[in-house]
Backbone as JSON, one array per atom type, in Angstrom:
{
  "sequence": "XXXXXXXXXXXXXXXXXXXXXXXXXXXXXXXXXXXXXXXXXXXXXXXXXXXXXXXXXXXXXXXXXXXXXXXXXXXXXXXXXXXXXXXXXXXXXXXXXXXXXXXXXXXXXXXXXXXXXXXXXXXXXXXXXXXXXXXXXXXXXXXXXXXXXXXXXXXXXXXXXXXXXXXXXXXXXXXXXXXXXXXXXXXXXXXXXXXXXXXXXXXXXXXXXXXXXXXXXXXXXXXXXXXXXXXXXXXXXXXXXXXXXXXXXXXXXXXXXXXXXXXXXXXXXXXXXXXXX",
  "N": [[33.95, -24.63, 7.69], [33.14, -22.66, 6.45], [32.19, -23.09, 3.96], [30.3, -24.59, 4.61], [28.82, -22.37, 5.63], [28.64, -20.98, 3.48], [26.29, -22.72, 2.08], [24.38, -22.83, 3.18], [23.39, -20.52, 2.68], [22.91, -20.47, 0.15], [21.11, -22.33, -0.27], [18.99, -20.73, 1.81], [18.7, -18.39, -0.17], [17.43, -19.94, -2.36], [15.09, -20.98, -1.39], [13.61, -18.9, -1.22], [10.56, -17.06, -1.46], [9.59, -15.4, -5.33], [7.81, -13.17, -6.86], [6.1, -11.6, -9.62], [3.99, -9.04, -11.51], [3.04, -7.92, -13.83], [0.64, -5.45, -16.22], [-1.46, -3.78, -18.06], [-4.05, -1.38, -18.99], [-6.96, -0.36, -20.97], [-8.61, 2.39, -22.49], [-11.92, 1.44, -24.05], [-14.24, 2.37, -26.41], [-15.63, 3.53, -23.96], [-15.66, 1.91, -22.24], [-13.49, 0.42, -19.53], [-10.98, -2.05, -20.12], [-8.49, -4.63, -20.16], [-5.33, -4.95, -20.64], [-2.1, -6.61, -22.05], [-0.66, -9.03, -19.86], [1.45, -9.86, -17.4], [2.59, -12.52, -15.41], [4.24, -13.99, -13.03], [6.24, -16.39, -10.34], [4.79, -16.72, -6.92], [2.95, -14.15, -7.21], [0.44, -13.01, -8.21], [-2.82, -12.32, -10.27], [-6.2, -11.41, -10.23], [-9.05, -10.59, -11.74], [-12.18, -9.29, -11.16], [-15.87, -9.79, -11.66], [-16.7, -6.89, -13.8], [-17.28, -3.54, -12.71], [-19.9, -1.05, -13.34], [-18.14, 1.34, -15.6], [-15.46, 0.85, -15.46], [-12.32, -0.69, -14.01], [-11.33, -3.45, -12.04], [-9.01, -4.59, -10.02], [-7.85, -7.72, -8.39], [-4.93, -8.78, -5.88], [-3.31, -11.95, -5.31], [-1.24, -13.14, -3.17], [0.1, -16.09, -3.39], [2.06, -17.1, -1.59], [1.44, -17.22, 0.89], [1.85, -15.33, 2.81], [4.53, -12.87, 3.5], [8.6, -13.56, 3.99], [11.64, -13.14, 5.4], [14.01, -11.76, 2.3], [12.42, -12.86, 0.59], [10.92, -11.79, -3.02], [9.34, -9.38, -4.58], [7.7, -8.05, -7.97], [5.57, -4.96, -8.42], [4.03, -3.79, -11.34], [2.1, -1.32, -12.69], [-0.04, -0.1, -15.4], [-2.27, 2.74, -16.71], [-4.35, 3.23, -18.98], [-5.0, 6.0, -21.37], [-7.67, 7.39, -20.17], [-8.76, 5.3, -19.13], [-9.98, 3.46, -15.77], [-9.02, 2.46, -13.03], [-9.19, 0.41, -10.1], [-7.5, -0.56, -7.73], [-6.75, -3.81, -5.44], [-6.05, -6.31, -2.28], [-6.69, -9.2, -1.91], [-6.14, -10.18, 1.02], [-5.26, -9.24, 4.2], [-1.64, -8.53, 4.15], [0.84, -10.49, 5.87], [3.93, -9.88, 7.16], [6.73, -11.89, 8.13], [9.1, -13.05, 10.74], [12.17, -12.28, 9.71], [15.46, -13.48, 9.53], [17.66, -12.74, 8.24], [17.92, -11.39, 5.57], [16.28, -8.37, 4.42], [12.72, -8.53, 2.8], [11.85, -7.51, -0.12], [9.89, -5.49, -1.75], [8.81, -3.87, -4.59], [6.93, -1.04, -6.39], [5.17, -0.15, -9.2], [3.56, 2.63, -10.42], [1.54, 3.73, -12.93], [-0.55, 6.4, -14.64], [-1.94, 7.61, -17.58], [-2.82, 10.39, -19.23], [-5.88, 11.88, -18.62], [-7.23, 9.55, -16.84], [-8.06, 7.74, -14.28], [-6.75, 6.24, -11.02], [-6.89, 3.81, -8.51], [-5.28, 2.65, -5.68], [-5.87, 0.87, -3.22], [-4.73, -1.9, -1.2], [-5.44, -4.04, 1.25], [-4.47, -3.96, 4.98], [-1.57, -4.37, 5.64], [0.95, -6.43, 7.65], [3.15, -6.15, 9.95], [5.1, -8.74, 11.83], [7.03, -9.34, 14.85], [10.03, -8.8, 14.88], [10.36, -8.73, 11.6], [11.33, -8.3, 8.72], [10.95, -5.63, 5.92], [11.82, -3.79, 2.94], [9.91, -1.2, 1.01], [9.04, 0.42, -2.09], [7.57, 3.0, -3.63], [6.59, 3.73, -6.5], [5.08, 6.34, -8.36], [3.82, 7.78, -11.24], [2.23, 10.08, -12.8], [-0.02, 11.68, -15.14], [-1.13, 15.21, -15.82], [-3.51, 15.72, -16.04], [-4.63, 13.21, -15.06], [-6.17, 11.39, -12.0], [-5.83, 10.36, -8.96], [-6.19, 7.82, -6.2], [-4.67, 6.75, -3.1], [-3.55, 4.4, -0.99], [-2.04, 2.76, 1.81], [-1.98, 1.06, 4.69], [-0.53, -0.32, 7.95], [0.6, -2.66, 10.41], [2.09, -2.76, 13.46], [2.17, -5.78, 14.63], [-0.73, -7.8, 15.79], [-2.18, -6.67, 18.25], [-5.05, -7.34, 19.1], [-4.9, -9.91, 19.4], [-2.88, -10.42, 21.26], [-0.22, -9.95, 19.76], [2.92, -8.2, 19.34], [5.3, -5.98, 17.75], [8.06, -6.0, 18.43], [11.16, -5.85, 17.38], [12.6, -5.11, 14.6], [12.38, -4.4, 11.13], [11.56, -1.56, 9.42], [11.15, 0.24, 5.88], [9.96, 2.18, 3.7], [9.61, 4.29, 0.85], [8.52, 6.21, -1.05], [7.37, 7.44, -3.96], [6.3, 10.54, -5.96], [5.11, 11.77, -9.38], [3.82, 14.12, -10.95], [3.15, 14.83, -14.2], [5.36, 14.61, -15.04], [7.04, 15.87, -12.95], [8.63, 16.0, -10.11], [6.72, 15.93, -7.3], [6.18, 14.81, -4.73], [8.33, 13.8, -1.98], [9.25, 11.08, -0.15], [10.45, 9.1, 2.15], [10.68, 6.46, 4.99], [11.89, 6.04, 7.84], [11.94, 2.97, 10.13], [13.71, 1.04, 12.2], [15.71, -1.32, 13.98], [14.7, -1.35, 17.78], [11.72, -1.06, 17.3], [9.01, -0.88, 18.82], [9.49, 0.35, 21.17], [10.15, 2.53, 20.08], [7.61, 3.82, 18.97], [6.18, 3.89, 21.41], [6.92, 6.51, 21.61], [5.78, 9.55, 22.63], [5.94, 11.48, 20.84], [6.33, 10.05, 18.52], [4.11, 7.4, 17.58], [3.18, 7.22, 20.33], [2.25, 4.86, 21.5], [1.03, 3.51, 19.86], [-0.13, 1.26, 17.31], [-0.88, 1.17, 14.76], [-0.21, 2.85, 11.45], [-1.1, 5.03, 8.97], [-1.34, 6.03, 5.3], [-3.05, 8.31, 3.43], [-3.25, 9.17, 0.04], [-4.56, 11.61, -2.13], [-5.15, 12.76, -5.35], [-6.39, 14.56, -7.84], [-5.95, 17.26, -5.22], [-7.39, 19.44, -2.73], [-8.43, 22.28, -0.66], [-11.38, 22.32, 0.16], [-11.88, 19.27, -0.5], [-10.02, 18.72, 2.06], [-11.97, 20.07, 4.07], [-14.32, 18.71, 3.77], [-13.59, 16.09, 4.59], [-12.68, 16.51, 7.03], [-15.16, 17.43, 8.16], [-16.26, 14.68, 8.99], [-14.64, 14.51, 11.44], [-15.73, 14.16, 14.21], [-15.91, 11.45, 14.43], [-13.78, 9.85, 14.25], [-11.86, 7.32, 15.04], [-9.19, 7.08, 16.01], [-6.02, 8.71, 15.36], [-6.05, 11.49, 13.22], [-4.92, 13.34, 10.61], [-5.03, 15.95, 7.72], [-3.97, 17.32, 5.0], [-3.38, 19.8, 2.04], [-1.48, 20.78, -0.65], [0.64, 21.73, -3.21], [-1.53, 21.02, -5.16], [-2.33, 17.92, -4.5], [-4.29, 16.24, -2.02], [-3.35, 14.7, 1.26], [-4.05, 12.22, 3.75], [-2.88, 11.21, 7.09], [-2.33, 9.03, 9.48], [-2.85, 7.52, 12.46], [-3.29, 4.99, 15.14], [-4.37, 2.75, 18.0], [-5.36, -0.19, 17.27], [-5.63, -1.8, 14.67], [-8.53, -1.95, 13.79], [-9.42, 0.09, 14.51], [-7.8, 2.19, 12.88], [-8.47, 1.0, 10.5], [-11.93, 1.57, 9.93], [-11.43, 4.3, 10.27], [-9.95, 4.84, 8.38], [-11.7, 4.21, 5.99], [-13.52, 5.79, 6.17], [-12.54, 8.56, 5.64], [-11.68, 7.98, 2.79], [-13.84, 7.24, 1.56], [-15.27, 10.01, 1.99], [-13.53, 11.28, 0.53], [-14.01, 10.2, -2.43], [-16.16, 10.32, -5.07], [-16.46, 7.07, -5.5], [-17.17, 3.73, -5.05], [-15.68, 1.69, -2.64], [-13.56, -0.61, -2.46], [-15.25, -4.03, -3.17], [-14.32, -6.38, -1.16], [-12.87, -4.78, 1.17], [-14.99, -4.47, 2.12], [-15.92, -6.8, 3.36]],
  "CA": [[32.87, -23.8, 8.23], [33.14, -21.43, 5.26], [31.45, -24.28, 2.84], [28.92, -24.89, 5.02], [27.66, -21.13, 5.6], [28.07, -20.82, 1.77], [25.74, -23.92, 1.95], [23.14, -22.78, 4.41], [23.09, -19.17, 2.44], [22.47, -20.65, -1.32], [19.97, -22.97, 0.36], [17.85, -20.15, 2.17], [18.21, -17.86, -1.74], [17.43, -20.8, -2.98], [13.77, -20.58, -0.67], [12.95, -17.37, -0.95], [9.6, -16.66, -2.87], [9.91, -14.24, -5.75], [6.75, -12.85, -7.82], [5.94, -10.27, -10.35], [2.82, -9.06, -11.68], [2.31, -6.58, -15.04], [-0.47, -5.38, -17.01], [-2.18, -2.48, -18.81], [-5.38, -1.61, -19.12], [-6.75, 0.53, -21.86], [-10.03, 2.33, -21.96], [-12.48, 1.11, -25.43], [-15.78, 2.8, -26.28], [-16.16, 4.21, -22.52], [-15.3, 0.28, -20.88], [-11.94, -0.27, -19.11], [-10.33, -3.45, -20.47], [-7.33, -5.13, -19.81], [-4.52, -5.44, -22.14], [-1.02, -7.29, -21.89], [-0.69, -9.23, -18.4], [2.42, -10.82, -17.32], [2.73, -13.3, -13.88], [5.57, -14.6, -12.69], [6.02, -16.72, -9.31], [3.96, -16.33, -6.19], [1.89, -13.59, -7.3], [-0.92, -13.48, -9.21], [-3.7, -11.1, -10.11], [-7.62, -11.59, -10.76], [-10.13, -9.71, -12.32], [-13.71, -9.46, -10.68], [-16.72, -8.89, -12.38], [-16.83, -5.31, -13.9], [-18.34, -2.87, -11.99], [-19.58, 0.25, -13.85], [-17.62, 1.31, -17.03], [-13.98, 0.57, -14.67], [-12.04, -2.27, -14.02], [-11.05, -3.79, -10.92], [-8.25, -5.92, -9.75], [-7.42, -8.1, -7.13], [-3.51, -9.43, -5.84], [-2.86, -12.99, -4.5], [0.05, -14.4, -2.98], [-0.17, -17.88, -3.14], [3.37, -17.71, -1.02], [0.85, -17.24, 1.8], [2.88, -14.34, 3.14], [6.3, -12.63, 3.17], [9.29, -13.33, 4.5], [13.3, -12.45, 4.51], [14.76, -12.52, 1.32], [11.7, -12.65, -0.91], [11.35, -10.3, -3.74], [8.14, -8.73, -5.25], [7.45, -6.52, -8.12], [4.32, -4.88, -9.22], [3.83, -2.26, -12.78], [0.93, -1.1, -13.03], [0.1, 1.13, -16.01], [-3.86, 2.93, -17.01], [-4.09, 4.14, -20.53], [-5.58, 7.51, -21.49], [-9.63, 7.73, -19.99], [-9.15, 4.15, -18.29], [-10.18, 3.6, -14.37], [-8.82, 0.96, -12.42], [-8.75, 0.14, -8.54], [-6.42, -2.21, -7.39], [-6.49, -3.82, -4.16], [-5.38, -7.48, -2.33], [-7.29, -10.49, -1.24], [-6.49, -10.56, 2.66], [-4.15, -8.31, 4.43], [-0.59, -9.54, 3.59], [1.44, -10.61, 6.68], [5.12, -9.86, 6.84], [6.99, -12.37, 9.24], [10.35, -12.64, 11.33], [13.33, -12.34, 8.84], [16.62, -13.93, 10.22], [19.16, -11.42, 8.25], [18.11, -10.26, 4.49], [14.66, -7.79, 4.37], [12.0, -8.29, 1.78], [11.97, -6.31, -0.74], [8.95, -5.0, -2.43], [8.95, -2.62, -5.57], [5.41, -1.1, -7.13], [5.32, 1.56, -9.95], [1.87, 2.82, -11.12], [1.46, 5.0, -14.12], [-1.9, 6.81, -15.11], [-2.06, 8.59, -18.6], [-4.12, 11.67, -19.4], [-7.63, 11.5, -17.97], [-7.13, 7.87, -16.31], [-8.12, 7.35, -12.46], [-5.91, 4.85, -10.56], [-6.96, 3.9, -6.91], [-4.46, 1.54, -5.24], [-6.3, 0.55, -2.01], [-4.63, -2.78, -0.27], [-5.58, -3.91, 2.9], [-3.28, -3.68, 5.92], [0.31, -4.9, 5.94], [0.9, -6.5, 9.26], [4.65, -7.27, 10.28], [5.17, -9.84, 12.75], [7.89, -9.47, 15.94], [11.71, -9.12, 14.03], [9.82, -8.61, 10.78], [12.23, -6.89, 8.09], [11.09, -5.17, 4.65], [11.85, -2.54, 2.41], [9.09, -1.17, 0.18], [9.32, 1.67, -2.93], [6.48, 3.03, -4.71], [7.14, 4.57, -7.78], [4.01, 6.6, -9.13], [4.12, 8.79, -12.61], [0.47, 10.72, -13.13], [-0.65, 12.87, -16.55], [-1.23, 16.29, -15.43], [-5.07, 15.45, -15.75], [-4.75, 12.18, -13.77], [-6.03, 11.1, -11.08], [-5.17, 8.87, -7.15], [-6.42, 7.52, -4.64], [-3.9, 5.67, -2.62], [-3.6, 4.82, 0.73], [-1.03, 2.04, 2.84], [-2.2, 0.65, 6.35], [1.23, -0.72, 8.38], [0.6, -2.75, 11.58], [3.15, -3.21, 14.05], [1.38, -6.54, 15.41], [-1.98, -7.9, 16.06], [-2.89, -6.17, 18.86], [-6.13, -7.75, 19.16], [-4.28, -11.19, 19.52], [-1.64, -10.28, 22.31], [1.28, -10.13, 19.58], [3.97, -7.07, 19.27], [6.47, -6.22, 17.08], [9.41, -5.19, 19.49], [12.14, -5.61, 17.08], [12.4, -5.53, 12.98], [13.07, -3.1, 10.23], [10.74, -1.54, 7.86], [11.73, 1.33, 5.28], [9.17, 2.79, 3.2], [10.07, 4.67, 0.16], [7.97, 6.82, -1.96], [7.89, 8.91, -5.09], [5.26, 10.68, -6.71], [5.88, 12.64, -9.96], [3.07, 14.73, -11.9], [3.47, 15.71, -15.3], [7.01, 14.42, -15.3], [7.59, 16.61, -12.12], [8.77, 15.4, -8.61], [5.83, 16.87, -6.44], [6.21, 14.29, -3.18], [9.02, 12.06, -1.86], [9.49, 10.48, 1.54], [11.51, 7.8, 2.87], [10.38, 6.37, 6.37], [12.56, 4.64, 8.11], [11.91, 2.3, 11.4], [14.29, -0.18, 12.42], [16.13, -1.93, 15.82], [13.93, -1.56, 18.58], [10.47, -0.31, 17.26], [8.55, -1.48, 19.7], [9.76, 1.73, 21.82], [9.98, 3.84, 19.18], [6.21, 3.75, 18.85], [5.93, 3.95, 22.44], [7.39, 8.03, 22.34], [4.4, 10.41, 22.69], [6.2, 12.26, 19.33], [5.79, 9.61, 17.23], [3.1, 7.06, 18.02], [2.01, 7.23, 21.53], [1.94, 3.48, 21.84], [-0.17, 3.16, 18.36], [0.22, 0.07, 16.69], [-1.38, 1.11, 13.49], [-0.22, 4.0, 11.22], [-1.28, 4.55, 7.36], [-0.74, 7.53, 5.05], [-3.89, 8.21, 2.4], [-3.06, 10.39, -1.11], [-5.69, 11.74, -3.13], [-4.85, 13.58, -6.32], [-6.08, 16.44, -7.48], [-6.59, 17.7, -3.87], [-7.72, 20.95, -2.66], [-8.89, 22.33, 0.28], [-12.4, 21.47, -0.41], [-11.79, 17.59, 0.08], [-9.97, 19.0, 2.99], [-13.17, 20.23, 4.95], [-15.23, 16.95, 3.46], [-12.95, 14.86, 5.73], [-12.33, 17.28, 8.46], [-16.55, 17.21, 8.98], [-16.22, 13.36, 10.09], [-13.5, 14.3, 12.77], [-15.84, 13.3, 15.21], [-15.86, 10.11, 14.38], [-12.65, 9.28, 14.12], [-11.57, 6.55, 16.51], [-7.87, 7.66, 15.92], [-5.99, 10.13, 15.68], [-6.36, 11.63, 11.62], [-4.57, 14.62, 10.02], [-4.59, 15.87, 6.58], [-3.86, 19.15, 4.52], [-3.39, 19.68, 0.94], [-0.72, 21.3, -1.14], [1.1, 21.19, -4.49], [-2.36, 20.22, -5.93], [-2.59, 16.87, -4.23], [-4.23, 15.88, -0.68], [-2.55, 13.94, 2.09], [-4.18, 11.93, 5.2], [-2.18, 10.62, 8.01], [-3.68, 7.85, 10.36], [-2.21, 6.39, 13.61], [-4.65, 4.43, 15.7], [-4.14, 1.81, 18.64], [-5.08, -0.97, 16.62], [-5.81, -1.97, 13.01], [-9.54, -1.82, 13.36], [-9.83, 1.74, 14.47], [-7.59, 2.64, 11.93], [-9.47, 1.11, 8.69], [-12.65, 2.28, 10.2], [-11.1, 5.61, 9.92], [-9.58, 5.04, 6.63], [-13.02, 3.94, 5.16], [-14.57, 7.18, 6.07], [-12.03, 9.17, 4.63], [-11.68, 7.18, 1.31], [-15.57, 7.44, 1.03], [-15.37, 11.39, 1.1], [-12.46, 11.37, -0.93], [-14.05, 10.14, -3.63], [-17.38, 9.2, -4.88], [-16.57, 5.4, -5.95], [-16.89, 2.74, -4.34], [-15.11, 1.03, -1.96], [-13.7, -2.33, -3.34], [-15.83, -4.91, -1.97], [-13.42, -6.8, -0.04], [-12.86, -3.87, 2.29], [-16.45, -4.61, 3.32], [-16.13, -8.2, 4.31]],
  "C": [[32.33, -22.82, 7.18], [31.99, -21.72, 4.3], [29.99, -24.42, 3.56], [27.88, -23.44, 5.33], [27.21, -20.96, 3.99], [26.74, -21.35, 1.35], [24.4, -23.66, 2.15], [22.75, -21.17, 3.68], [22.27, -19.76, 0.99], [20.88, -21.58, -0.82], [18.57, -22.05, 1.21], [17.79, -18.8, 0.99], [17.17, -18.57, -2.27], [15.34, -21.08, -2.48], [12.82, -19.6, -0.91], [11.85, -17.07, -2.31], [9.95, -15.56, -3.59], [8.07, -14.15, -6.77], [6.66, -11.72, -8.43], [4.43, -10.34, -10.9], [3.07, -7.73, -12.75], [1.95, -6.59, -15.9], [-0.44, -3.71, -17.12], [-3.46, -2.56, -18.65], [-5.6, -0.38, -20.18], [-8.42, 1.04, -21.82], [-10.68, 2.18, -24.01], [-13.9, 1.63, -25.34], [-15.99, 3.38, -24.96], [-15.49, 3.0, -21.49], [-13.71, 0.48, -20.93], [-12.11, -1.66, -19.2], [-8.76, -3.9, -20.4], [-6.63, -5.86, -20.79], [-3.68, -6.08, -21.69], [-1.14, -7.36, -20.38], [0.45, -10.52, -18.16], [2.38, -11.02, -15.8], [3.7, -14.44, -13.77], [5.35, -15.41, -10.96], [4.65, -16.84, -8.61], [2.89, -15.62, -5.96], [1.58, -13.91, -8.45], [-1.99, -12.49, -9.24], [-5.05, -11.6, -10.88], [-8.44, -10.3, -10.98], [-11.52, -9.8, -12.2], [-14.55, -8.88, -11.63], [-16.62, -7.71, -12.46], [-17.74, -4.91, -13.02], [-18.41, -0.94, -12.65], [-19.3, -0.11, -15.43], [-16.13, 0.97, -15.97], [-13.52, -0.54, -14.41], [-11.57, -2.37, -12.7], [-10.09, -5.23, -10.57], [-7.62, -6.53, -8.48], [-5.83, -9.07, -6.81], [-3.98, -10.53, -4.95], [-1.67, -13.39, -4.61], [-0.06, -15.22, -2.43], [0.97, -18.14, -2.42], [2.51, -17.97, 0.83], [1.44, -16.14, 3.36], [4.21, -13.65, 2.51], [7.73, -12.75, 3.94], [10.86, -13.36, 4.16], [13.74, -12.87, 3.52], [13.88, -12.42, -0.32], [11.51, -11.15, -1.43], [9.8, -10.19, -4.78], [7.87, -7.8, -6.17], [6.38, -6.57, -8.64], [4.44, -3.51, -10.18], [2.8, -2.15, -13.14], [0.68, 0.03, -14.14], [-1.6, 1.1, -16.75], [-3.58, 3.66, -17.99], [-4.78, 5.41, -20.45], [-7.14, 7.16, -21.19], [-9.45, 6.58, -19.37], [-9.71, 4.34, -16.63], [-9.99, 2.35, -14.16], [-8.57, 0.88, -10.85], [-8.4, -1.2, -8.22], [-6.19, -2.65, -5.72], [-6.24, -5.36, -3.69], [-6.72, -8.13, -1.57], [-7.52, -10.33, 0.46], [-5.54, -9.08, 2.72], [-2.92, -9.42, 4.71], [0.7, -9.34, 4.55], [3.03, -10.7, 6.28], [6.05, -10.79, 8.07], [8.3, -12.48, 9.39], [11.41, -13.11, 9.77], [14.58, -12.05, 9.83], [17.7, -12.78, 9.92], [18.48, -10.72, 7.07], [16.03, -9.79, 4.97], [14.53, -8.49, 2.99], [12.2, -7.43, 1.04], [10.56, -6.0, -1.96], [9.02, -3.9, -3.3], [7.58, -2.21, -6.16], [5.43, 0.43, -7.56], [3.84, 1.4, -10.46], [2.01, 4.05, -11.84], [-0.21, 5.03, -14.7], [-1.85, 7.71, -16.45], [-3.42, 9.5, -18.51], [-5.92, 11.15, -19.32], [-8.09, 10.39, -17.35], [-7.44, 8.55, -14.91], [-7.97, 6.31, -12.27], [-6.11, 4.82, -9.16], [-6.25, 2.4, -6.41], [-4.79, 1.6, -3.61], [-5.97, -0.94, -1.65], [-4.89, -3.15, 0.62], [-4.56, -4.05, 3.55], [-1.86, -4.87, 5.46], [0.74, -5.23, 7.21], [2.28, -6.83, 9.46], [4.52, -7.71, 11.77], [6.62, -9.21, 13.67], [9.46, -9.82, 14.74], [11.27, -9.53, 12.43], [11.37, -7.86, 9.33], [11.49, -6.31, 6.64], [11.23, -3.88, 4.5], [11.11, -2.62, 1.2], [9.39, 0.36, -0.49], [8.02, 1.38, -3.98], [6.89, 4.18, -5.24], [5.28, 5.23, -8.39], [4.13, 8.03, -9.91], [2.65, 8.96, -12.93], [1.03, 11.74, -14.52], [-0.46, 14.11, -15.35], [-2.46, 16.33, -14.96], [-4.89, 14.07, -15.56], [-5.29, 11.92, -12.5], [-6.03, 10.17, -9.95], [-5.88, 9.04, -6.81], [-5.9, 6.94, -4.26], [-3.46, 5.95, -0.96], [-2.86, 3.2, 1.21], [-1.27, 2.45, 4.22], [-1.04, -0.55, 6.85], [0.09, -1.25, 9.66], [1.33, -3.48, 12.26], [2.34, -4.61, 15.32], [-0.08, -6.48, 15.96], [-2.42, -7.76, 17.39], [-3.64, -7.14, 20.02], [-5.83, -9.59, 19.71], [-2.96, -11.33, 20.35], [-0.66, -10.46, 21.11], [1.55, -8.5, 19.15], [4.65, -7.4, 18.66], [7.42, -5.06, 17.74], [10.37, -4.64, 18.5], [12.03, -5.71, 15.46], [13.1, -4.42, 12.61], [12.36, -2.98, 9.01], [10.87, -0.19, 7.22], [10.91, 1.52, 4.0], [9.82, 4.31, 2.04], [9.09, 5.57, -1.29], [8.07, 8.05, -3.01], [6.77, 9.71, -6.01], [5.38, 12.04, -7.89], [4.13, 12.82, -10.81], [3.43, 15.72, -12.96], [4.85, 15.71, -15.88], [7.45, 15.47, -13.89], [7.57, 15.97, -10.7], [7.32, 16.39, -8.24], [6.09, 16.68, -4.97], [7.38, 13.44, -3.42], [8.9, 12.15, -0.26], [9.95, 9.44, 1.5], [11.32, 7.77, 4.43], [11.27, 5.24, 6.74], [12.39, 3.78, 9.82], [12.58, 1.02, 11.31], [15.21, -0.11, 14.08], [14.75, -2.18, 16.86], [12.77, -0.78, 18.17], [9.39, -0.33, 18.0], [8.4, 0.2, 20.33], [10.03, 2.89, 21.33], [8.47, 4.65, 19.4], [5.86, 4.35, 19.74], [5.64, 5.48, 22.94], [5.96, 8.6, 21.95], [4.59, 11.13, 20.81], [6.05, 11.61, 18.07], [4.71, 8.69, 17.03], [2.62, 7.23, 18.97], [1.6, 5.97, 21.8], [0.85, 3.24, 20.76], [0.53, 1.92, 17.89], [-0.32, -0.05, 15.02], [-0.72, 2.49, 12.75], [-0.84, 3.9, 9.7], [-1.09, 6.24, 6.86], [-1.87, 6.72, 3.73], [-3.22, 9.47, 1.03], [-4.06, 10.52, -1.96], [-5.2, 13.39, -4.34], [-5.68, 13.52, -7.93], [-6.41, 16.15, -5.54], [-6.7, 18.94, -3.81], [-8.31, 20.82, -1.0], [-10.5, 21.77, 0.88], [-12.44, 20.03, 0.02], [-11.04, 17.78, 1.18], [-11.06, 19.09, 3.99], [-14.31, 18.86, 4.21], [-14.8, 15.97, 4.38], [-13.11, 15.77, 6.86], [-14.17, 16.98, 9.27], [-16.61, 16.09, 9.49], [-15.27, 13.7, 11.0], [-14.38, 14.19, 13.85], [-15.87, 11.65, 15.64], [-15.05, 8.99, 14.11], [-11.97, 8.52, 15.44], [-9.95, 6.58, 16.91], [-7.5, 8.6, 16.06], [-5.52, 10.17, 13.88], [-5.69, 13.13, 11.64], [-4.51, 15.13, 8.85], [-4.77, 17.56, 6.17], [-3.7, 18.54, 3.03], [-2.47, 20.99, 0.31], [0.01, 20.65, -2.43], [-0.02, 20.54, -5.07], [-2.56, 18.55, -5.66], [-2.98, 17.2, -2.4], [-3.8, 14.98, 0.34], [-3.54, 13.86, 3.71], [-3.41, 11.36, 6.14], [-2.94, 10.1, 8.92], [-2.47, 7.31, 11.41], [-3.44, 6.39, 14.54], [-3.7, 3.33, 17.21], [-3.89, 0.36, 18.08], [-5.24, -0.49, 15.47], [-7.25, -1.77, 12.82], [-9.92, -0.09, 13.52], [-8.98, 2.51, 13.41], [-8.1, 2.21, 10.55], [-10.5, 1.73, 8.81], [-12.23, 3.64, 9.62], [-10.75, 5.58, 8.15], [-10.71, 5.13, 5.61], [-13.66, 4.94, 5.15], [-13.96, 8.2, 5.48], [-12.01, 9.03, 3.42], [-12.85, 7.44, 0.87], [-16.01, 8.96, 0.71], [-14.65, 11.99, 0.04], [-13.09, 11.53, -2.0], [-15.44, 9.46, -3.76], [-17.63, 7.27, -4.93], [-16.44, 5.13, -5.36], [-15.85, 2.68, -3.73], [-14.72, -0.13, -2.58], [-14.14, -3.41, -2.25], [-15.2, -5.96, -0.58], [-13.38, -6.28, 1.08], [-14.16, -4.23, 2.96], [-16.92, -5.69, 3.68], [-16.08, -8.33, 5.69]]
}
């Protein structure tokens, strides 16, 4: 019996997509250009026409999802004066995992005078879903974010729920060589009814968390003037020189909606076109 779990374990390792993805980008004459680019596995990364003097990049996983077991990393690093926004193809479904989580890793580094906007679209886990995700991000002093992660606990919109799983969220954000933010979120067992409590969703099925750095109060009241039009429920403040939105919604569409209108006062640039398919 021993031989044969051994059997049935090396055999679902042995499955499990793995991908990596890292590059540079450097800025030349005023244009962002893209230097050293390494791809490994499942992922993969394209480069759309320029737009501007900035560069723009887009993630595919050709695994056509994620599930238990696989392993992901992304390094992103913007040289001194570069601009780069990085964001994915579809939104990238996470589905039932039998015993090991996913595991996702993504460090982003901006040098002096660089702007790095890491906008993905949603993350959806599926019913007994598992991952654990860690973002690592190291800013200049004169640096600056935009980054923002949309989570949805099932499509809603398509009668499915995610009752049961485990997803653990892990962030670090250091300016200047200095911790400024961490958090570690953790939801696992029955989330389903977690969600459900008035204290932490309210029966939301969407949550997301936006960062924009520098922040100030200032881009505080820029967002706060759309709060009527927020089809969610939106919170954000600003401290330690960076700003912070918080998003929980019912579904996934009232929460990008929302996200899109924040993101847009955030910052003057664009949107990456995708988002507006």
């Amino acid at each position: 019996m021993r031989t044969e779990m051994r059997a049935a374990s090396a055999i679902f390792a042995a499955n499990r997509a793995q991908g990596a993805v890292r590059f540079d980008v450097r800025c030349e004459d005023g244009v962002t250009r893209r230097g050293g680019l390494h791809e490994s596995g499942s992922l993969r990364v394209r480069f759309p026409s320029p737009e501007d003097k900035g560069l723009s990049a887009v993630f595919v996983n050709t695994a056509g999802g994620i599930a238990g077991g696989d392993r992901f990393e992304i390094a992103i690093s913007a040289g001194e004066g570069a601009r780069l926004t990085l964001t994915t193809s579809a939104a990238e479904k996470v589905y039932r995992a039998p015993d090991v989580a996913a595991q996702l890793d993504i460090s982003l580094k901006a040098a002096s005078r660089s702007h790095l906007a890491w906008l993905p679209q949603e993350t959806i886990l599926f019913d007994r879903a598992k991952i654990s995700r860690r973002i690592d991000i190291d800013l200049a002093e004169d640096a600056s974010l935009l980054l923002c992660e949309i989570v949805v606990f099932g499509r809603v919109a398509m009668g499915e729920r995610m009752d049961r799983g485990e997803f653990v969220d892990r962030w670090r954000l250091r300016r200047g060589g200095r911790l400024v933010f961490a958090e570690t979120v953790r939801l696992d067992g029955d989330i389903g009814a977690k969600l459900a409590r008035p204290a932490v969703a309210k029966g939301g099925a969407a949550i997301a968390t936006a960062l924009m750095v520098p922040g100030d109060e200032a881009v505080v009241e820029r967002i706060r003037e759309a709060a009527d039009s927020f089809g969610g429920e939106v919170g954000i403040s600003a401290w330690n020189g960076f700003a912070m939105a918080r998003f929980c919604a019912q579904d996934a569409a009232a929460l990008r909606a929302d996200m899109m209108t924040v993101l847009s006062r955030a910052s003057p640039a664009a949107l990456p076109r995708l988002w507006l398919n």
